[in-house]
N, C-alpha and C positions, 0 to 999 in steps of 0.2 A: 504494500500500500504506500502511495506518495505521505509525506508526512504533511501533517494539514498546515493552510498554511497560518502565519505568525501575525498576531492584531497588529494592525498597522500603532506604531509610536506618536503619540499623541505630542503638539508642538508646547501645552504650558499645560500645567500641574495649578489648578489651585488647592492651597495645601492651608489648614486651620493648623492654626497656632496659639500655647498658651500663653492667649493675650487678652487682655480686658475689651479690645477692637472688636465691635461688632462686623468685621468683616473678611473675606479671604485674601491669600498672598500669593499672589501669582508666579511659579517659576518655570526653569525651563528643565525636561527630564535630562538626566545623566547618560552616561555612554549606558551604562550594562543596566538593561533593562531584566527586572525582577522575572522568572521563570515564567508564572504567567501572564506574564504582561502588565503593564499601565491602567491602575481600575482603583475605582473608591474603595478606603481602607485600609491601605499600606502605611503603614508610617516611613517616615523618611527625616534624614538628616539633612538642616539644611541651615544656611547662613541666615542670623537674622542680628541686622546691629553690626558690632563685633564678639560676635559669638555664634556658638552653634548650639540650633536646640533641634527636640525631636515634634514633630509635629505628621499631621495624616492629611492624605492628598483625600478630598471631595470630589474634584470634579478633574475631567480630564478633558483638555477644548485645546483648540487650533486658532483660537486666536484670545488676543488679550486688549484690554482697554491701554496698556503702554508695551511700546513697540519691542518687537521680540528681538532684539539683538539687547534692550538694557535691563532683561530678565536675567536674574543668577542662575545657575543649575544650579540643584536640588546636588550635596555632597556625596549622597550614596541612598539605596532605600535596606532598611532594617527587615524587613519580611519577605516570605520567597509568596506568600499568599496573605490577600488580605484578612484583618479582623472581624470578628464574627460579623455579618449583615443584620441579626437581629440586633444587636449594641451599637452597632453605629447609625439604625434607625431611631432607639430609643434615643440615645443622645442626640441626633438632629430635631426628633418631637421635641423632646423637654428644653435643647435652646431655645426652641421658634414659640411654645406655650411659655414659659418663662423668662424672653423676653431678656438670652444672655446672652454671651460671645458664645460661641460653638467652636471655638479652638481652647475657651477654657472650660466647656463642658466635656470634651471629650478628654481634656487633659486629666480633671476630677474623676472621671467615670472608669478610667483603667487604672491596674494597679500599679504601687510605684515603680517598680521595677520596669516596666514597658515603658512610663516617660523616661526612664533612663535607659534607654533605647535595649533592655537586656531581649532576646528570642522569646518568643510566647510558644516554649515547648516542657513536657513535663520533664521533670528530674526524677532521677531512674538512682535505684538501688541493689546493690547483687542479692541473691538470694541464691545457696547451694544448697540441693537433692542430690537422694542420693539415685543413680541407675541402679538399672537390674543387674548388672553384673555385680554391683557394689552389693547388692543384697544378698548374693551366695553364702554359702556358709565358713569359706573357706578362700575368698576370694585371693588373684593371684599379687606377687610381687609386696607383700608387708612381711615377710616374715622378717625379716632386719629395720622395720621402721614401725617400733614401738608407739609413737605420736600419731604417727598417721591411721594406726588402728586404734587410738583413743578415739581421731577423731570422727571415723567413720564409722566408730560404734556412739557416739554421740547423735551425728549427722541421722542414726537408723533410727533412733528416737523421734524423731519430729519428719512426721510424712510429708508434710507441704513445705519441709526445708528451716533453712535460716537465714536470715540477712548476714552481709559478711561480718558486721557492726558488731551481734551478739558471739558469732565466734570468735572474734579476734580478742572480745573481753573473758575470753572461757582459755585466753594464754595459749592460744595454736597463732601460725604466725599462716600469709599470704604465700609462700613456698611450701607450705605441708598441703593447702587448697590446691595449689597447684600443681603438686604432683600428684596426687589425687586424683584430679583432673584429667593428666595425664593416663593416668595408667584406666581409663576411662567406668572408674570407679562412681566420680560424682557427676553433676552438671550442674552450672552458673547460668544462668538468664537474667536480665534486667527486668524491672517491673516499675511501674510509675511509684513516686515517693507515697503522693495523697489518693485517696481513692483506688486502692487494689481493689481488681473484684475479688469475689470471694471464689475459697476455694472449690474446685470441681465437686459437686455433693451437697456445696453450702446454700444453693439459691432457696430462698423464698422464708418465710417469717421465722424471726429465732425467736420469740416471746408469742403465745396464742395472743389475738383478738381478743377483746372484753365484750361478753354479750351487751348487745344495744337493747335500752329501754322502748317503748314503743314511738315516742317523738324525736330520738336519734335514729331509728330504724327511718322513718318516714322521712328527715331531713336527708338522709345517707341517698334515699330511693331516689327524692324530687332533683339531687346534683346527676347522682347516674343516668338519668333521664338524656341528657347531653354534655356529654362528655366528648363530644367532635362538634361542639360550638361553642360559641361566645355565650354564656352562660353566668350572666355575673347574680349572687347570692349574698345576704346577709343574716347569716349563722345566729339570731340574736339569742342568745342562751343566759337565763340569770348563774352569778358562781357555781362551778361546782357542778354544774349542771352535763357536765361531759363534752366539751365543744372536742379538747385536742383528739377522744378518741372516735370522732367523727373524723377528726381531719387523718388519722391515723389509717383508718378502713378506707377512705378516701383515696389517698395516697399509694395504697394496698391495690387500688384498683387499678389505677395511672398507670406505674411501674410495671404491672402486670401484661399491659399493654405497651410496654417497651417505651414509655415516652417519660419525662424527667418532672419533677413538681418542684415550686420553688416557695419557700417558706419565710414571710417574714417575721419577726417578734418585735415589741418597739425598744429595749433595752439590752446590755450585752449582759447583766445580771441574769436575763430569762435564759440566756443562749447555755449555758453550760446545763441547766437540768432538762430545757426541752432536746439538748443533743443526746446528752444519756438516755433517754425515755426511748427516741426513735433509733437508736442504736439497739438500744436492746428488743426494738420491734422485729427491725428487719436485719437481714445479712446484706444485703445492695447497701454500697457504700455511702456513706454520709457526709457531705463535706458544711464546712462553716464559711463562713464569712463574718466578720465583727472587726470591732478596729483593736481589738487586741492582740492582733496574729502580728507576725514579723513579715515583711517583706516578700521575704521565700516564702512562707505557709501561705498569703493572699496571694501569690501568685497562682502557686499549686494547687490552691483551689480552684480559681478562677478560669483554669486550665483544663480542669477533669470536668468543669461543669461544661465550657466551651465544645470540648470533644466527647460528653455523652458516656464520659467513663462513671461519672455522679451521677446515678439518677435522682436522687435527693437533694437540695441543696437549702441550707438553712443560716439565715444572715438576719442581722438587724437595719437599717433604712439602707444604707449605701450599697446593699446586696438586691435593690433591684436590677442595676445595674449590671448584675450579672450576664454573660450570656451563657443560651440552652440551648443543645442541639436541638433537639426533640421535646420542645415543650409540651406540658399536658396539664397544668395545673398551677393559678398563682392563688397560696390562701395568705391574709391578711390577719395576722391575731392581734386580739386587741387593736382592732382598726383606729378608734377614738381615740388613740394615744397623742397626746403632744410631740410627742418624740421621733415621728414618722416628719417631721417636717425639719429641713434645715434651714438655718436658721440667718444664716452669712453663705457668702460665695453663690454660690446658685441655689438659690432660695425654693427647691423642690418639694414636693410632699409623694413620698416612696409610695401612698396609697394610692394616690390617683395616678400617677406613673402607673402602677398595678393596672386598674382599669384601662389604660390607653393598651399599654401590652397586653392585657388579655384580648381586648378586640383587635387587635392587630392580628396576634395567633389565632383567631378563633378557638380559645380553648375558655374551659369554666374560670371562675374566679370565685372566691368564699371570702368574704369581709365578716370577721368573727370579733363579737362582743358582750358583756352583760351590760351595757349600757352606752349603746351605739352613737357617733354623733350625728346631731341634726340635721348635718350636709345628706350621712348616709340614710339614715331613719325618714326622711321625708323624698328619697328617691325610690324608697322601699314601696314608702305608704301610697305614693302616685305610679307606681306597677313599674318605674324602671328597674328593678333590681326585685328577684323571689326574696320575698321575707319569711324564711325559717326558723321558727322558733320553740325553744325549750325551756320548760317553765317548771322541770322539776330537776331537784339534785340528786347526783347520783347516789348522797347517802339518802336517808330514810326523813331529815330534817329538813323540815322549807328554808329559805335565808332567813336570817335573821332580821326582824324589824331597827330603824333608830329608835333608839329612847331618849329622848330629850331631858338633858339636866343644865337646869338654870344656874349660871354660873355668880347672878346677882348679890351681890351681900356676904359671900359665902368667904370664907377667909381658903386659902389654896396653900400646898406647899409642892414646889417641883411643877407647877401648873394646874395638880390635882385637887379635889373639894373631900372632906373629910368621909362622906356619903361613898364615894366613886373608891377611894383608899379602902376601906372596909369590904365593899364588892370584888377588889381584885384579893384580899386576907383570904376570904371566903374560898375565890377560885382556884388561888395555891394552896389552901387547906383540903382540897376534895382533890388533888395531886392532877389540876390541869395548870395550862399556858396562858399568858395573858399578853396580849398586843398593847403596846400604850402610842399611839399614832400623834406624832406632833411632826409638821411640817414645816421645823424650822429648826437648822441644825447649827451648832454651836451650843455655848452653855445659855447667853442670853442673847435677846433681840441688842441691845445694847446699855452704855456704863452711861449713870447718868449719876448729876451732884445732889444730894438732898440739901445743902443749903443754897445755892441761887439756882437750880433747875438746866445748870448747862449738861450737854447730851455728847455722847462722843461722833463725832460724826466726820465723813470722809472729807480729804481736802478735793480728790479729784470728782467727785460725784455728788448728785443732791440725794443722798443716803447715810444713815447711819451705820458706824462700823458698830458687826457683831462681836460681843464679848465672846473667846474663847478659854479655857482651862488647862486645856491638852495640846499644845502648848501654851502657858498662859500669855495672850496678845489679843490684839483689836485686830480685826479683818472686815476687808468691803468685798462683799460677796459679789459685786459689780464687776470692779476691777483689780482686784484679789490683790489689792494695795493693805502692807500689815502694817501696825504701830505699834512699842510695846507699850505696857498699861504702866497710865501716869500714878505718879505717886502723890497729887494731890487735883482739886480742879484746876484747871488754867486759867480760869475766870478770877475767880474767890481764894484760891488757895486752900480750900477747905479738905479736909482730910477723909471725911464722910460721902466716899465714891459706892455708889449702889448697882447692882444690876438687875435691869428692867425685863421682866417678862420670862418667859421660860425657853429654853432650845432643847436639845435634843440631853446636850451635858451634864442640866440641870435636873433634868427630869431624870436622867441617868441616879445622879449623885442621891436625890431625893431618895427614889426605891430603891437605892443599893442601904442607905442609912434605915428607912424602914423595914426593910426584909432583907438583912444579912446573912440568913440561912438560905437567903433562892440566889440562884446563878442570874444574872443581868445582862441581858447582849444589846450592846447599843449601836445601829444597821444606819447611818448613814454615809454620804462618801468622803467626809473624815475617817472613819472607819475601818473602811474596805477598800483604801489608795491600792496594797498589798495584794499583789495577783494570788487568788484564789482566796480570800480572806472571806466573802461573800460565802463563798459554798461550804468553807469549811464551818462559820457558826449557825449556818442553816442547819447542815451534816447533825450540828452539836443538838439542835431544835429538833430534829425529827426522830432524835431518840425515847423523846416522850417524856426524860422527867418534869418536872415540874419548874417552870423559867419564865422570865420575864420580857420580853421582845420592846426595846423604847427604838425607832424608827421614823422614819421620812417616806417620802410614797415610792420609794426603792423598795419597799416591804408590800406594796399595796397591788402591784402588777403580778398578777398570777402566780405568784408562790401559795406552793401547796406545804398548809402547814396545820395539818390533821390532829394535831393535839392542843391547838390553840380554842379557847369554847370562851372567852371573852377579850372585846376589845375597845380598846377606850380612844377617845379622839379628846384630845384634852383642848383643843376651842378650834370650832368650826366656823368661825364668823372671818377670819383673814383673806377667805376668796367671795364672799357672800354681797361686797359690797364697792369691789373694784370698778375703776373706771372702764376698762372692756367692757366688750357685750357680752363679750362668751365668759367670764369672770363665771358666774354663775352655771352654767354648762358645766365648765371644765371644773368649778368645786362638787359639785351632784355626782359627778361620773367617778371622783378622788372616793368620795362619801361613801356611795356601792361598793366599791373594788376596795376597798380596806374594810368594808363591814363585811364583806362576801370570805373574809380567812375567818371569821369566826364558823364554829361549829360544822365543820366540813367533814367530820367521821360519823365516831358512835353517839357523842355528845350533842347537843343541840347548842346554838352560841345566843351572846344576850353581846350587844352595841348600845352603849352609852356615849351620848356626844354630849359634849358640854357646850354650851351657847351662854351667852350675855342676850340673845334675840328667840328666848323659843315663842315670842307669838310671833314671828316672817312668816308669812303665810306661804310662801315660796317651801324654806326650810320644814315645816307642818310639813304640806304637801310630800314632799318628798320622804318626810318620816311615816305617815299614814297611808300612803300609796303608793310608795316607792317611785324610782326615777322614771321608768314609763310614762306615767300620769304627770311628772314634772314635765316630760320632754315635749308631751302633744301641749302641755300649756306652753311652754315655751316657745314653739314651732306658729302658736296663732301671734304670740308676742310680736316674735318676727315677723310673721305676715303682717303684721300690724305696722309696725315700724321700717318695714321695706330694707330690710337684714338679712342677710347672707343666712339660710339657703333659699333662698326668695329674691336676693339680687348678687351680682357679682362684683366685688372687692381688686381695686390693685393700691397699695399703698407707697409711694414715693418719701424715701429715709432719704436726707441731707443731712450730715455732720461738718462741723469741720472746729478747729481749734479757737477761731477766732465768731464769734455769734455774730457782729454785720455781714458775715461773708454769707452767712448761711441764710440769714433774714433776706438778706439782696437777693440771690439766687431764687430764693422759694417764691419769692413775689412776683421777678418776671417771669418764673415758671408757669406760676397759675394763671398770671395774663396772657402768658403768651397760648396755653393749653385752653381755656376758655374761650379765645379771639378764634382760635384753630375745630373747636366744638361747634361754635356758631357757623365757621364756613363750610362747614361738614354737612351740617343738620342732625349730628349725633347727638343721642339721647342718653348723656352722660354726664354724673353731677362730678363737680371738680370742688371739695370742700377743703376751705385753708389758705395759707399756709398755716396750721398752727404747732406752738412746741410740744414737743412727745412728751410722754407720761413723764419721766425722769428728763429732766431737758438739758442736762449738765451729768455726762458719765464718761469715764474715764479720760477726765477734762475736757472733752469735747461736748461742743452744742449741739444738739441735736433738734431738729423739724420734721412736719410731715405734713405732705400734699395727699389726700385721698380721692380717686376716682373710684365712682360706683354707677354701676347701668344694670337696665333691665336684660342686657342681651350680653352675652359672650364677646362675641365677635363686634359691637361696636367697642367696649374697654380695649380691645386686645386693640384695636387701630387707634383709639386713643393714646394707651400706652407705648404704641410702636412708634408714634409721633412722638412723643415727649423725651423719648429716649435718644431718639436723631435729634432733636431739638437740641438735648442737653449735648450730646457728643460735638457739637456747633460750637458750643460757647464758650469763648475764650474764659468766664467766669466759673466756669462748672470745673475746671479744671485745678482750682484752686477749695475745691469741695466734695469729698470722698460722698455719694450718691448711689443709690441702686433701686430698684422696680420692685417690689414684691406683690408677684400675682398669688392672689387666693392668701391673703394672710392668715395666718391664725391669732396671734396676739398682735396688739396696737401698742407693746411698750416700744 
């Protein structure tokens, strides 16, 4: 056969770069063109400045807007084939919806090692077996090499072999392998580092199934229904109620069908117990994703999920990004999490990325939560999404109601009321667990003077620094600026320094002084800096004796923790009354997922919240009805107020060091975006400039321009203007700026 012939060589490359530039860089290709040719997705080395960076060609054209002799060549290209097509779709959607450069979305979206131009190929480890010959009884050529018959009577011990790694720590050296070798006793193959498959005999579930209840059964049926379409679903399950071993049988199906499922969780605290759970489900390889891996491990991940070696693949937000060979399945846990959204650099939200990829692939989607957000809950309730739901726990106990304790009058110590102190005596005297939930870590909120009232508070920020003990200092949890603690006021000079309110330290120190005989674990991320510290005092908690849990809402996110049967919120009024909209939302949904660890075994659990407000009608509601009943009230709120999920949000942040630069900037913003609506006939409110929640943080000034519409697609031309607008202006440039489409909070 004639050899086919060779894509014609394309005359200019344009190639995205990580650059803040909303635009591409046209060059011209190099002599030795990549095996299969010139195509979207190759990264390439190229001159930019004076320097070399790596960057990925888009688009391949024969002509350029500046003339092709003052084009540079591209210095070499890094790949023989480009990167995967599903990830370099998703990275062009989420520039073009989010409204960022697309040389620094793609630069974020792979892992480090590819911006630094390393091969996107797995790393392979030896493993030696032993042959048939090796397994005779009497095999030839040892009888003078005493070692090499230890080590081939070791080697017969383990049927699927050894890495070379664990023999050479067993004191045989790489010349006894090798003779060995030789006398064709053993054999070496390579094998990828992450994601081996399993061995010959090992496919299919290491751990049985859990029999489904009848409304998991019927949830499990209505996804199988289409499982070769777009399929998107909201799993809404009160605690406890069984979501993961839905998604578990789920998953059981997917893979079964040779296709891959991708899993997100919103925190890297969940990542370590949901990886155990599905390890021990299945034998098909399991890979991670989180930002705690090195380098090499997110590569290797990234790698087996890209080549279909993973059929499993489980990460926290920045593991959308992944690519699948053979997609079959994206589920969302805990979809309502804050934490699914970033927050700086490209301001994405991993859920709704979820959604655009699953309609991309035509495959199902599962949005799983016991108290869903509004965005999703009201696409549910107007048929865009099946709403499947589970209203019983998988123990024998309903959730637990709030109880409301009035925090009025009541004298406290460590934030507790002497009534709440006695109910947790009680709970460690019947030999259970007690959660005590305070959502503010350090010892206090902050030092303040009891004779003239001055307060310690940040130089770079309008916030008070929090009092710490461990180690004793002042911290601003802003901008994590420390001070050590004065020895008198700076005001008055008075010596009578106080600490205001309760954190996590104080509450600590409190029940460790009242119950010296129970163990005390105190779970925030002062706490748990220390890799694996997290697991190991959970580890300590799921043994069942009788202990104390003082925590932050790193305890509140799906930790299973089957001996805890009370739990205390020691003042629920901190998110009740914020200036957001969603302030309220996101306190309701804290409220459920911290009451839902009480009573999740044999036990039944009892939630006391403490309030200063138990007549909010809001807070009621939520205690007598639970969040459901909050959320459709809240859902007419917003209809009412013409609020996000009933209109669409883009918010425009300005900071900068000096506040006239920022005030200047924001005002012709809004003129000049305003003047731009009107010539449009856009139906788009442009509200502002006004200063953000905190309007002085980590010495800079901060602003905010809001645009909101009834439609999609007019904000997105709104916002694609304002954003060419600002790249214009010689002012803007002296003013650190950026778009956030679909905000979630307004600080």
């Amino acid at each position: 056969m004639p050899d086919s012939p060779c894509p014609p060589v394309p005359r200019v490359l344009s190639v995205a770069l990580p650059s803040p530039l909303r635009r591409l860089f046209d060059y011209r290709p190099c002599r030795d063109s990549p095996p299969g040719g010139w195509q979207p997705g190759l990264r390439v080395q190229v001159p930019f400045g004076r320097r070399e960076v790596v960057g990925v060609v888009v688009e391949c054209r024969d002509e350029s807007e500046l003339p092709l002799a003052s084009l540079r060549p591209v210095a070499g290209c890094l790949d023989e084939g480009p990167l995967p097509a599903d990830w370099l779709w998703l990275c062009r959607f989420a520039a073009r919806y989010y409204q960022h450069a697309l040389g620094d979305t793609l630069h974020q979206a792979m892992p480090g090692l590819l911006r630094q131009g390393r091969a996107l190929e797995a790393r392979t480890r030896e493993r030696w077996s032993v042959t048939a010959a090796g397994r005779q009884d009497a095999p030839p050529g040892l009888a003078r090499a005493p070692r090499q018959t230890e080590l081939l009577t070791m080697l017969r011990q383990h049927p699927h072999g050894l890495v070379s790694q664990a023999i050479l720590a067993q004191s045989f050296s790489r010349d006894q392998l090798r003779a060995l070798a030789d006398k064709g006793l053993v054999a070496r193959h390579e094998e990828p580092l992450a994601a081996s498959p399993p061995a010959q005999g090992d496919a299919g579930l290491a751990d049985p199934a859990l029999p489904l209840n009848r409304e998991q059964a019927v949830a499990l049926a209505a996804i199988h229904e289409r499982l070769d379409g777009f399929h998107p679903c909201l799993l809404h399950g009160v605690t406890g109620s069984g979501k993961t071993e839905v998604y578990l049988q789920l998953i059981e199906a997917v893979i079964g069908r040779h296709r891959q499922a991708l899993v997100l969780v919103p925190e890297i605290g969940l990542t370590p117990q949901t990886l155990a759970r599905f390890r021990r489900r299945f034998r098909a390889p399991v890979v991670a994703l989180h930002s705690g891996l090195t380098d090499h491990e997110r590569l290797d991940a990234w790698e087996a999920a890209a080549s279909g070696r993973a059929p499993i693949v489980l990460g926290t937000r920045s593991a959308i990004f992944t690519p699948l060979a053979r997609p079959g399945v994206i589920i969302v846990d805990e979809e309502h999490d804050g934490s699914y959204k970033q927050q700086d650099g490209l301001r994405y939200h991993a859920r709704d990325l979820a959604v655009a990829r699953a309609h991309h692939h035509r495959i199902p989607l599962v949005l799983g939560s016991a108290t869903p957000s509004l965005e999703s809950l009201q696409r549910a309730l107007q048929g865009d999404y099946r709403h499947l739901r589970l209203t019983r726990r998988a123990s024998r106990h309903a959730p637990a109601r709030l109880e409301l304790v009035d925090l009025r009058g009541r004298r406290r110590q460590g934030g507790l009321i002497p009534p709440v102190i006695e109910t947790v005596r009680d709970t460690l005297a019947a030999g259970h667990q007690v959660l005590v939930f305070i959502n503010r870590r350090g010892f206090a909120p902050t030092l303040a003077c009891h004779a003239c009232g001055w307060m310690a508070e940040c130089d770079h920020c309008d916030a008070r620094m929090t009092l710490h003990r461990q180690p004793p200092l002042l911290a601003c949890h802003h901008c994590d600026r420390r001070r050590a603690l004065p020895d008198a006021c700076p005001t008055c000079g008075s010596v009578d320094l106080r600490p205001l309110g309760s954190g996590t330290e104080r509450t600590e120190e409190t029940l460790t002084s009242l119950f010296p005989e129970v163990p005390v674990h105190r779970i925030d991320r002062d706490s748990t800096r220390r890799r694996d510290a997290l697991e190991q005092m959970l580890a300590e908690v799921r043994r069942g004796d009788p202990c104390l849990l003082v925590g932050t809402q790193m305890l509140a996110k799906g930790h299973h923790l089957p001996h805890v049967t009370l739990v205390v919120v020691v003042n629920a009024d901190a998110g009740l009354y914020a200036s957001d909209f969603r302030a309220l939302e996101h306190s309701a949904q804290l409220l459920e997922q911290v009451a839902g660890r009480a009573g999740r075994a044999a036990h039944p659990g009892r939630v006391l919240v403490q309030t200063l407000h138990t007549d909010d009608p809001h807070l009621r509601l939520l205690a007598e009805r639970g969040y459901d009943a909050l959320a459709g009230q809240l859902l007419e709120e917003r209809r009412a107020a013409r609020l996000p999920p009933f209109r669409f949000l883009a918010l425009l942040r300005l900071e900068a060091p000096r506040e006239p630069a920022v005030v200047a900037l924001g005002g012709l913003a809004a003129e000049a975006l305003r003047q731009r609506i009107g010539e449009r006939g856009l139906a788009v409110d442009c509200l502002g400039p006004v200063p953000a929640p905190m309007e002085r943080r980590q010495n800079r000034y901060h602003l905010q321009l809001m645009l909101a519409a009834d439609r999609r697609s007019q904000l997105h031309e709104a916002g694609a203007w304002l954003v060419a607008w600002l790249e214009g202006r010689p002012e803007a440039r002296r003013v650190r700026w950026s778009l956030d489409i679909d905000p979630q909070t307004l600080a």
